[in-house]
Backbone as CSV, one residue per row, in Angstrom:
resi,resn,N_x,N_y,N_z,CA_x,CA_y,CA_z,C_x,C_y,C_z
1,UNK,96.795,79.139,116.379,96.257,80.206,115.573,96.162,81.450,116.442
2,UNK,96.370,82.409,115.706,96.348,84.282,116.745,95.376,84.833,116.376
3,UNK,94.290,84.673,116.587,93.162,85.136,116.085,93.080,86.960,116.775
4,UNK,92.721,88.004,115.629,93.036,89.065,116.267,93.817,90.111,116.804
5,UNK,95.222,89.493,116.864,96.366,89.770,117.315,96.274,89.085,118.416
6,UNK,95.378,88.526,119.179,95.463,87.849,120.581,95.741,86.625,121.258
7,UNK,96.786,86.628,121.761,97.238,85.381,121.987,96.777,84.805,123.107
8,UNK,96.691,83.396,123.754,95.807,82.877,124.752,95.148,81.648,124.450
9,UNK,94.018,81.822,124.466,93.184,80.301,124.625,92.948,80.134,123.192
10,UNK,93.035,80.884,122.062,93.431,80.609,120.651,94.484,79.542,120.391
11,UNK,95.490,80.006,121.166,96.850,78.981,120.992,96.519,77.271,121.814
12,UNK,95.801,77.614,122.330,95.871,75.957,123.395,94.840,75.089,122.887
13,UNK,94.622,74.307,122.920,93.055,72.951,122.760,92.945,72.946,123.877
14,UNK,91.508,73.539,123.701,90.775,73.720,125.086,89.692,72.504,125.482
15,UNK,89.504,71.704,124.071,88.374,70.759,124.049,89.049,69.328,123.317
16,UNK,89.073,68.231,123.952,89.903,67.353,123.300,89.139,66.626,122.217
17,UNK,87.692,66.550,122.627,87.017,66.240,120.929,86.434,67.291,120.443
18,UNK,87.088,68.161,120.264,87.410,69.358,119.268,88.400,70.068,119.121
19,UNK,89.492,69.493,118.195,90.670,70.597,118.311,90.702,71.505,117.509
20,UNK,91.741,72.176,117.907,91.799,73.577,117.092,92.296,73.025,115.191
21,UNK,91.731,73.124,114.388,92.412,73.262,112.793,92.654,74.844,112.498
22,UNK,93.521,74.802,111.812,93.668,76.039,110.940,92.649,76.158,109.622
23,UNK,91.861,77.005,109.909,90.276,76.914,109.053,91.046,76.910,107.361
24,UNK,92.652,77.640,107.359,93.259,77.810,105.895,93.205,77.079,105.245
25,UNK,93.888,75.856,106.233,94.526,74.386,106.260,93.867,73.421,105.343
26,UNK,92.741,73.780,105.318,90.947,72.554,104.934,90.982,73.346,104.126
27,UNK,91.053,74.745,104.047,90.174,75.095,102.634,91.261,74.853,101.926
28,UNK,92.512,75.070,101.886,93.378,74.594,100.543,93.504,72.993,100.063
29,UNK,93.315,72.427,101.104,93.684,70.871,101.351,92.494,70.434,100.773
30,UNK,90.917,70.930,100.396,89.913,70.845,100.384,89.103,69.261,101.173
31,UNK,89.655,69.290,102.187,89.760,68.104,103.316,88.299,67.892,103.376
32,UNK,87.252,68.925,103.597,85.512,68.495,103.748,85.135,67.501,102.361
33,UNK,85.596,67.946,101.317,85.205,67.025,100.327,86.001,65.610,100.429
34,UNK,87.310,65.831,100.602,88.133,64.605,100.034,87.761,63.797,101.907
35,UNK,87.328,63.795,102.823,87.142,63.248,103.698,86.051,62.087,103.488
36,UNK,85.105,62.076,103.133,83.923,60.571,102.614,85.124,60.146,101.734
37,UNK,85.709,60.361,101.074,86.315,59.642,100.110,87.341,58.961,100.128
38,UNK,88.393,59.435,101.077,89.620,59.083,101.259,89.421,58.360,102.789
39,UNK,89.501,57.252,102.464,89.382,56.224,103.836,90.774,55.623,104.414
40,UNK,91.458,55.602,103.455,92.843,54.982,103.228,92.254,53.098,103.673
41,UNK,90.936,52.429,102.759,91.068,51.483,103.094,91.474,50.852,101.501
42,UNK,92.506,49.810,101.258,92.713,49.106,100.614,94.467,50.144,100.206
43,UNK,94.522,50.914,100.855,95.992,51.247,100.686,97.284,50.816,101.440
44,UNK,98.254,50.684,101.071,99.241,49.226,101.668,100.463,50.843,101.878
45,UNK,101.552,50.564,103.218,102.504,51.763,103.232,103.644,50.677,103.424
46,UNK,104.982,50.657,102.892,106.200,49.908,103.718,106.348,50.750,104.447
47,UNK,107.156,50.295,105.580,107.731,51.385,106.032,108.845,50.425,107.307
48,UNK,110.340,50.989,107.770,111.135,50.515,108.318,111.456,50.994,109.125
49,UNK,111.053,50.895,110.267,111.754,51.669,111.660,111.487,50.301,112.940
50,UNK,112.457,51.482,113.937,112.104,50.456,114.942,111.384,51.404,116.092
51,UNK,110.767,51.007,117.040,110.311,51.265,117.881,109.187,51.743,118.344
52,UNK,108.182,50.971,117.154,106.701,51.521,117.016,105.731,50.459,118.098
53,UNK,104.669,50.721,118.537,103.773,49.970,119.324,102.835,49.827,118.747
54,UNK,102.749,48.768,117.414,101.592,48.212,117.100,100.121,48.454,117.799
55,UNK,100.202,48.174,118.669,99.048,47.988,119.743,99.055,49.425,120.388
56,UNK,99.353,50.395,120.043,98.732,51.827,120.652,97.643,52.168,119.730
57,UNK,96.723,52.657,120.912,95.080,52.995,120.163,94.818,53.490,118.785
58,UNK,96.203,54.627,118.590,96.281,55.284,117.242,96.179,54.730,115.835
59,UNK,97.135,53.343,115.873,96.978,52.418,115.244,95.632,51.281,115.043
60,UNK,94.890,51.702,115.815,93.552,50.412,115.360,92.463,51.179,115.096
61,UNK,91.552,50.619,114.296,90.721,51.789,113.534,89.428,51.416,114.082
62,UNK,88.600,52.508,113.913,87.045,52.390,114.462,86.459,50.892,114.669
63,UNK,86.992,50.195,113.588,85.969,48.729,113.620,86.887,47.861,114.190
64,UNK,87.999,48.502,114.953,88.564,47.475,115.590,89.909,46.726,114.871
65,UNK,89.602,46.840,113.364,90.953,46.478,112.853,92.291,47.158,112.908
66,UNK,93.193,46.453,112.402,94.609,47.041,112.806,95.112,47.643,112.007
67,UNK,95.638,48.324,112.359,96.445,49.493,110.810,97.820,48.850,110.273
68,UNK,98.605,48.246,111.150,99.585,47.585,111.211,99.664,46.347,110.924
69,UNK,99.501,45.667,109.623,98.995,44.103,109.554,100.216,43.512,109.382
70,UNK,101.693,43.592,109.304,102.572,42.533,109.603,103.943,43.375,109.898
71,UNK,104.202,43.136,110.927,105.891,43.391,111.609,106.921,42.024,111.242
72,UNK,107.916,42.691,110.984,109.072,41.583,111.049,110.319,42.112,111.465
73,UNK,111.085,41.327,112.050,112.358,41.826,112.889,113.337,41.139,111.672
74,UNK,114.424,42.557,111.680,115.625,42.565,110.253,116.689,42.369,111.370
75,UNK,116.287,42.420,112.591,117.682,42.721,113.823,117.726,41.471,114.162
76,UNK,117.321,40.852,115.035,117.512,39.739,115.715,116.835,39.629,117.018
77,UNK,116.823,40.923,117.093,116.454,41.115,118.509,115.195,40.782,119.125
78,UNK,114.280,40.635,118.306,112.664,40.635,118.115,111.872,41.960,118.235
79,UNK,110.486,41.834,117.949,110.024,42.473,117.628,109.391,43.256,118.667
80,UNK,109.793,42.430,120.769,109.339,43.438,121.459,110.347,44.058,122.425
81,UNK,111.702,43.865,121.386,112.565,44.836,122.134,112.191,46.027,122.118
82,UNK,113.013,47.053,123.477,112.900,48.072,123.411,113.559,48.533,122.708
83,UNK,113.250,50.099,122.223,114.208,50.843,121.157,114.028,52.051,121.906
84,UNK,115.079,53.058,120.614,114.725,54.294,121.107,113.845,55.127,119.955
85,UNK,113.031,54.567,119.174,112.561,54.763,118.425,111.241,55.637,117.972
86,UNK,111.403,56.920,119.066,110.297,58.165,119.075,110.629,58.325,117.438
87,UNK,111.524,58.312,117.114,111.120,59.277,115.597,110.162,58.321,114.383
88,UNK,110.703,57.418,114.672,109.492,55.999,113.723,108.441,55.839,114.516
89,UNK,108.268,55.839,115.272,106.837,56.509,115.986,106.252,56.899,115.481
90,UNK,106.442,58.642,115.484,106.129,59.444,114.996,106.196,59.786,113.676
91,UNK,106.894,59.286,112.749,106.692,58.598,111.106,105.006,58.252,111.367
92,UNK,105.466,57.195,112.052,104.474,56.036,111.518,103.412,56.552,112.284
93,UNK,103.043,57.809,113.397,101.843,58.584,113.565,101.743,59.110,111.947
94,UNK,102.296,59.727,111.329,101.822,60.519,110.434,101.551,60.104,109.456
95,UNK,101.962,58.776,109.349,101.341,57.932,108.342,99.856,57.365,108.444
96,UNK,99.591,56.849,109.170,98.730,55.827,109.919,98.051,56.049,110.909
97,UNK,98.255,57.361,112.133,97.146,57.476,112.763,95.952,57.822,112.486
98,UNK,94.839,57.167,113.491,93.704,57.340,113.509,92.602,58.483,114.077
99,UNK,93.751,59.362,114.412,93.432,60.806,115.512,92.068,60.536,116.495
100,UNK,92.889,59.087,116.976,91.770,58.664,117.848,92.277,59.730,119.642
101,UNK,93.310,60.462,119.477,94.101,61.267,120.654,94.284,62.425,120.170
102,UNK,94.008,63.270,121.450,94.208,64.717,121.269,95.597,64.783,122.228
103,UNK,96.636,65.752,122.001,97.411,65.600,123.135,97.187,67.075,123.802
104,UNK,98.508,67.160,124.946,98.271,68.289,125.956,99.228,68.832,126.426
105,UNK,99.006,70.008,125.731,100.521,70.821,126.115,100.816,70.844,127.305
106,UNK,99.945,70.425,128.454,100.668,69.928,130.019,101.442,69.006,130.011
107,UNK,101.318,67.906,129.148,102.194,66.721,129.275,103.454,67.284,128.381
108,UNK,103.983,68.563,128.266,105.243,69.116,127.857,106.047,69.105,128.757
109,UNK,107.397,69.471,128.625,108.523,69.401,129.940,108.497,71.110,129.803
110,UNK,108.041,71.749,129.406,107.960,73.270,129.276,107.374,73.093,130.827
111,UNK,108.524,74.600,131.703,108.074,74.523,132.687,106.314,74.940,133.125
112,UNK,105.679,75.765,132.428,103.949,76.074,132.680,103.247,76.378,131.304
113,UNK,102.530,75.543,131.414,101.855,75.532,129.714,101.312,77.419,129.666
114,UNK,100.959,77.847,128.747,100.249,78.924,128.629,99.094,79.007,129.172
115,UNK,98.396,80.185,129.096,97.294,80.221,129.861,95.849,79.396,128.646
116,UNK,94.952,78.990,129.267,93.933,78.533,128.269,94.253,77.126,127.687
117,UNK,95.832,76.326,128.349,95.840,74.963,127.980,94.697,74.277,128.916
118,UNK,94.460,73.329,128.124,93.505,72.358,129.070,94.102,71.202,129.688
119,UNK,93.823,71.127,131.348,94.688,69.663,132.134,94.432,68.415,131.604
120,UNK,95.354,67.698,131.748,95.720,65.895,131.335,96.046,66.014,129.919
């Protein structure tokens, strides 16, 4: 967000349990209300990719249960081959994570984050 015309520590997450939202974002989405309500518990997703990690934090929810309740291998290969499978990953972040992670524009291959990113 450019708050002001000013660019800087607006643009970066400076606080990892607090990130930046776009204040627009919620009010159209009306996210404060539909948040008590929308738990996503008793909702079921298919979904087919390869190269997801069940077992990353994103996937298991506050009480410990799993977001991911059954994998099956269509390949042969099993289910803990490696893949190259960032983009079903990242599907299946946007399906299913738990925004239990903030990330960090340091961990970019951009040679120097901007000013006002926060380290790790």
């Amino acid at each position: 967000m450019i708050a002001s015309g000013r660019v800087g520590r607006t643009l970066c997450l400076t606080d990892p349990d607090h990130p930046l939202v776009e204040p627009e974002a919620l009010h159209v989405t009306k996210a404060d209300a539909a948040q008590p309500l929308a738990t996503g518990k008793g909702v079921k997703v298919a979904f087919w990719t390869d190269g997801i990690d069940v077992n990353n934090p994103e996937f298991v929810r506050p009480d410990g249960g799993r977001v991911v309740t059954a994998v099956r291998d269509f390949t042969g290969d099993g289910t803990r081959e490696a893949t190259g499978g960032g983009e079903g990953f990242g599907d299946a972040g946007a399906i299913a994570a738990q925004g239990t992670r903030a990330g960090s524009s340091t961990a970019s291959p951009v040679p120097s984050p901007p000013p006002g990113a926060w380290p790790g």
